[in-house]
C-alpha positions in Angstrom: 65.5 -127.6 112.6 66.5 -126.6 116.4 70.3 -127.4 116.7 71.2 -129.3 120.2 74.9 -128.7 119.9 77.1 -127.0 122.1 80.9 -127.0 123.0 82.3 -127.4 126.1 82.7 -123.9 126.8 78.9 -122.9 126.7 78.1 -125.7 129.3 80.8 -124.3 132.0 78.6 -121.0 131.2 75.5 -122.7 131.3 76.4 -124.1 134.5 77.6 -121.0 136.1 74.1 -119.3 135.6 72.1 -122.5 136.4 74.3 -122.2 140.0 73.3 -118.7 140.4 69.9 -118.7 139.5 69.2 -121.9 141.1 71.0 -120.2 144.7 68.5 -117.4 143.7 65.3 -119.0 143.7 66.0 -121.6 146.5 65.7 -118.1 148.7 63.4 -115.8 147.2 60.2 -114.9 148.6 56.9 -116.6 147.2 58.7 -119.0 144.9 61.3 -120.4 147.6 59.0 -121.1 150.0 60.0 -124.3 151.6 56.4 -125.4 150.8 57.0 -125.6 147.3 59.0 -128.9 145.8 62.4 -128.7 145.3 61.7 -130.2 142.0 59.4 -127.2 141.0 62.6 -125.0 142.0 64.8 -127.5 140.0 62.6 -126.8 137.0 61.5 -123.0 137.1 65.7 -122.7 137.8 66.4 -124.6 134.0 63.9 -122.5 132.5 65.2 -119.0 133.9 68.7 -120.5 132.6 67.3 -121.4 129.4 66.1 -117.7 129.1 69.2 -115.8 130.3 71.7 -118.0 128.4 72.0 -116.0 125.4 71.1 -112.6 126.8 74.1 -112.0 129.8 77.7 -110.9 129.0 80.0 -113.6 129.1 83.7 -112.9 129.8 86.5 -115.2 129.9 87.1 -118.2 132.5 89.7 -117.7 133.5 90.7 -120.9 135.4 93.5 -123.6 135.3 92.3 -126.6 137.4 88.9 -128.1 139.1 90.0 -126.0 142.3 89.4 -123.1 140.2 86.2 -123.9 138.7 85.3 -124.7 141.9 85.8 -121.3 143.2 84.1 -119.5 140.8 81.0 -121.7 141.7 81.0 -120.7 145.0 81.0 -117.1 144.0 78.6 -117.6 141.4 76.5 -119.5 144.5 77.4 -116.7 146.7 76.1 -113.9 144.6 72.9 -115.6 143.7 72.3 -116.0 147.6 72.8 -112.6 148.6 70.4 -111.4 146.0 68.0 -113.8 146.8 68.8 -112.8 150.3 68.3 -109.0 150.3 64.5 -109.9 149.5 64.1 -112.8 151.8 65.3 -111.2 154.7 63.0 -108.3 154.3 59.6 -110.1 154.6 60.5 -111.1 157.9 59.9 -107.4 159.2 56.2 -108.6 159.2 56.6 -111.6 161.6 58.3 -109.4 163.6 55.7 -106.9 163.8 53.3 -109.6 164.2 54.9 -111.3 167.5 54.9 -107.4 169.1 51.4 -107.2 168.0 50.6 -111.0 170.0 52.2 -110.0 173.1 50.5 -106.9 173.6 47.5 -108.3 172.9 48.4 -111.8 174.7 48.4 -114.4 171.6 51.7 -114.7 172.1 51.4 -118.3 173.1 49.6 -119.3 169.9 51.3 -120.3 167.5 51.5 -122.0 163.8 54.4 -123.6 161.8 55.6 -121.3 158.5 56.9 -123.2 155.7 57.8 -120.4 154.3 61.1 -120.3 157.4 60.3 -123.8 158.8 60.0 -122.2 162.5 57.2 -121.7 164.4 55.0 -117.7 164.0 52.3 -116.1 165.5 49.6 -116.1 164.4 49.0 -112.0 163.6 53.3 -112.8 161.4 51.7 -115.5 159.8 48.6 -112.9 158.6 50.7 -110.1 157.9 52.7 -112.7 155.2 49.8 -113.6 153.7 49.0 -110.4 153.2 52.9 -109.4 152.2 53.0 -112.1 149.7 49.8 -111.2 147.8 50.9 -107.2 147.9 53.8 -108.9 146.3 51.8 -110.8 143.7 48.9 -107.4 143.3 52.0 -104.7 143.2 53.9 -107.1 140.4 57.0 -106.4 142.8 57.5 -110.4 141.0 58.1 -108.5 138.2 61.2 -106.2 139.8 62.2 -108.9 141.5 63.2 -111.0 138.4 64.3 -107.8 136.4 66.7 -107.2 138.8 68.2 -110.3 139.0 68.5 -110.4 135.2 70.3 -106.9 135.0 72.5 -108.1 138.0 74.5 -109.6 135.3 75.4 -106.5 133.6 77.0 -105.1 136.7 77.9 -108.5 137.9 79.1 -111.0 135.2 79.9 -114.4 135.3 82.9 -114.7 137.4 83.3 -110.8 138.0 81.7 -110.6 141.6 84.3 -109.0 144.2 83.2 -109.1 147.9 83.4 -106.4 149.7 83.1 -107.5 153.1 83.0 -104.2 155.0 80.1 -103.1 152.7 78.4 -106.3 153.3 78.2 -105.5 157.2 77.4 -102.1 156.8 74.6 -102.5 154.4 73.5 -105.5 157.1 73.5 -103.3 160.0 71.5 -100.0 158.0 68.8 -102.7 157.3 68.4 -104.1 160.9 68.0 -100.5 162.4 65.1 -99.9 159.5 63.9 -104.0 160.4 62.8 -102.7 163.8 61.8 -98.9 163.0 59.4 -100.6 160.7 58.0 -103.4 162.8 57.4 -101.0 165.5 55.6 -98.7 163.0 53.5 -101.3 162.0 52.3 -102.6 165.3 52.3 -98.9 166.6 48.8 -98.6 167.0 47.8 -101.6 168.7 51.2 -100.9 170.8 49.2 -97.5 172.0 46.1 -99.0 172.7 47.0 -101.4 174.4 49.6 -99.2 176.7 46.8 -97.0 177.4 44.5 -99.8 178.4 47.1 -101.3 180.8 47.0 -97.8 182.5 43.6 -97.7 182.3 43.1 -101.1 184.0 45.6 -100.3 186.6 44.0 -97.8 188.0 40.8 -99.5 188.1 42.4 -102.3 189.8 43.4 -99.5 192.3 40.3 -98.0 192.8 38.2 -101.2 193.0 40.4 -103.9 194.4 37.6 -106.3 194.7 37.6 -106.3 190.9 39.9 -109.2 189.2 41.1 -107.3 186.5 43.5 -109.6 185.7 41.0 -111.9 184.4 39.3 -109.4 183.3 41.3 -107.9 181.2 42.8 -110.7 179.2 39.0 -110.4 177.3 39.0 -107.0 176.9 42.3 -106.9 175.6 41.7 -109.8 172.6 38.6 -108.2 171.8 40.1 -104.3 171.3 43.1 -105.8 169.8 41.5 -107.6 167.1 39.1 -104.3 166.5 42.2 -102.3 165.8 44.1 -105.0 163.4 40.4 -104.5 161.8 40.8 -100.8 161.7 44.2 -100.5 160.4 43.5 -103.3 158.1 43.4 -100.8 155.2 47.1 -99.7 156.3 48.9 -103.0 155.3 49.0 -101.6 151.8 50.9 -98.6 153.2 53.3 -100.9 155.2 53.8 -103.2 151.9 55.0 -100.6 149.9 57.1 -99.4 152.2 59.0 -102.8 152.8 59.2 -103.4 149.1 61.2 -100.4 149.0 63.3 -101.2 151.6 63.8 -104.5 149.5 65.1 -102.2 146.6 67.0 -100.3 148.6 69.0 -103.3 150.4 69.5 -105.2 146.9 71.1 -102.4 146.0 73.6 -102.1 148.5 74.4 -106.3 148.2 75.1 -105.4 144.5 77.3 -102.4 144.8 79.1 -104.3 147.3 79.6 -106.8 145.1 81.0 -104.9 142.0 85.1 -104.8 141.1 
C-alpha cells in the first residue's frame, strides 16, 4: 500500500526543488517554448520533482522566519534560471546568424513571429531553429540537458548556491564574444558570395551604365543566396554541434560560479 504521508519538513524540500525545476523548464530550449501551455510546464515540473525528491542531497534549512524562507526561494528560483538560461541563450546564436544571412541576401524585411522568444525573426533564424531544435532532439543533447540539471544538485544543494557576481559577468561576456564568432561563421559563406557579387555588380554597373543593376540584382542575389543555404545545408550539423558545446561549456561556468 503506497503511503501519502509526509512531515512538514519534506514539503519545504519538496517545494524548494519544485521552485527550481519549475524556473528551469519555464526557460529551457524545446520544452519552454512559449508555444507550449503553461500547464504542460506546470505538469512535466511535478513530475521531474516527483523524480528528484528522493535522489538530491538535502541539507539543513536553516531559516528562522517567512523572510528567510523567502530568500532561499529566490535562490533556489535564481539557480534554476541561470541553468535554464545558459542553454536558452545559446540557441539564439542561430537567429543571429539568420538575420546576417537576410540582409545580405535582402530578406531582411520578411519576417515571422517566434514563440519560442515572442519577437519577431527572419525568416533564414526561424530555419536555422528548426533545424537547431531537431539536432537537439536527433543528438539526445535532451538527454545532457536533463542530466545536468539533476547532478547540479550535487554541487549545488538545496539552499547551498553562492553567487558569484564577478564570475557571472565574466562567463557572460566570454559567451558573447563566441555568440558573434559563431554567427559570422555560420553565415560566412553566403557573407562571401554575396560580397563578391556586390563587387561584381558594381563594376558592371560601371562599365554598362545603361544597365539597372539595382533591380537587377535584387533577383540575382535571392536566387544565389538561396543556392548556397542549399549547398551548405549539409553544414548545419557541423554548426549544431558546435553550439551544443558552447552550451556545455557556458553551464559550466554558471555552475562553478555558483558553488560556496
Amino acid at each position: 500500500m503506497i503511503n501519502y504521508t509526509f512531515t512538514y519538513g519534506e514539503l519545504e524540500t519538496f517545494l524548494l526543488i519544485f521552485v527550481r525545476v519549475s524556473c528551469f523548464i519555464f526557460i529551457v530550449p524545446f520544452i519552454g517554448n512559449r508555444a507550449v501551455p503553461n500547464t504542460v510546464k506546470i505538469g512535466f515540473s511535478l513530475i521531474i520533482t516527483f523524480l528528484l525528491f528522493d535522489n538530491v542531497p538535502r541539507g539543513v534549512l536553516d531559516y528562522n522566519t517567512i523572510f528567510g524562507y523567502t530568500v532561499i526561494v529566490l535562490k533556489e528560483a535564481i539557480t534554476g534560471f541561470l541553468i535554464g538560461y545558459s542553454f536558452m541563450i545559446c540557441t539564439y546564436i542561430v537567429s543571429f546568424a539568420g538575420q546576417i544571412v537576410d540582409m545580405q541576401v535582402g530578406l531582411s524585411m520578411v519576417s515571422m513571429f517566434d514563440p519560442s522568444s515572442n519577437q519577431q525573426i527572419t525568416i533564414t533564424g526561424a530555419m536555422y531553429q528548426q533545424v537547431l531544435t531537431v539536432m537537439l532532439i536527433i543528438s539526445g543533447m535532451y538527454q545532457y540537458i536533463f542530466r545536468a540539471f539533476a547532478d547540479s544538485y550535487t554541487l549545488i544543494p538545496i539552499n547551498g548556491a553562492v553567487f558569484h557576481t564577478d564570475r557571472l559577468i565574466e562567463s557572460t561576456l566570454s559567451f558573447l564574444t563566441a555568440y558573434i564568432v559563431i554567427g559570422f561563421r555560420i553565415s560566412m559563406p553566403v557573407f562571401i558570395v554575396t560580397l563578391i557579387l556586390n563587387v561584381i555588380l558594381g563594376v558592371l554597373a560601371k562599365v554598362s551604365p545603361q544597365l539597372n543593376m539595382f533591380a537587377v540584382g535584387m533577383q540575382i542575389k535571392v536566387l544565389i543566396g538561396l543556392g548556397i543555404l542549399y549547398l551548405t545545408s549539409n553544414m548545419l550539423y557541423g554548426a549544431s554541434d558546435f553550439i551544443f558545446n558552447q552550451m556545455k561549456i557556458l553551464l559550466t561556468d554558471f555552475v562553478s560560479s555558483m558553488v560556496a
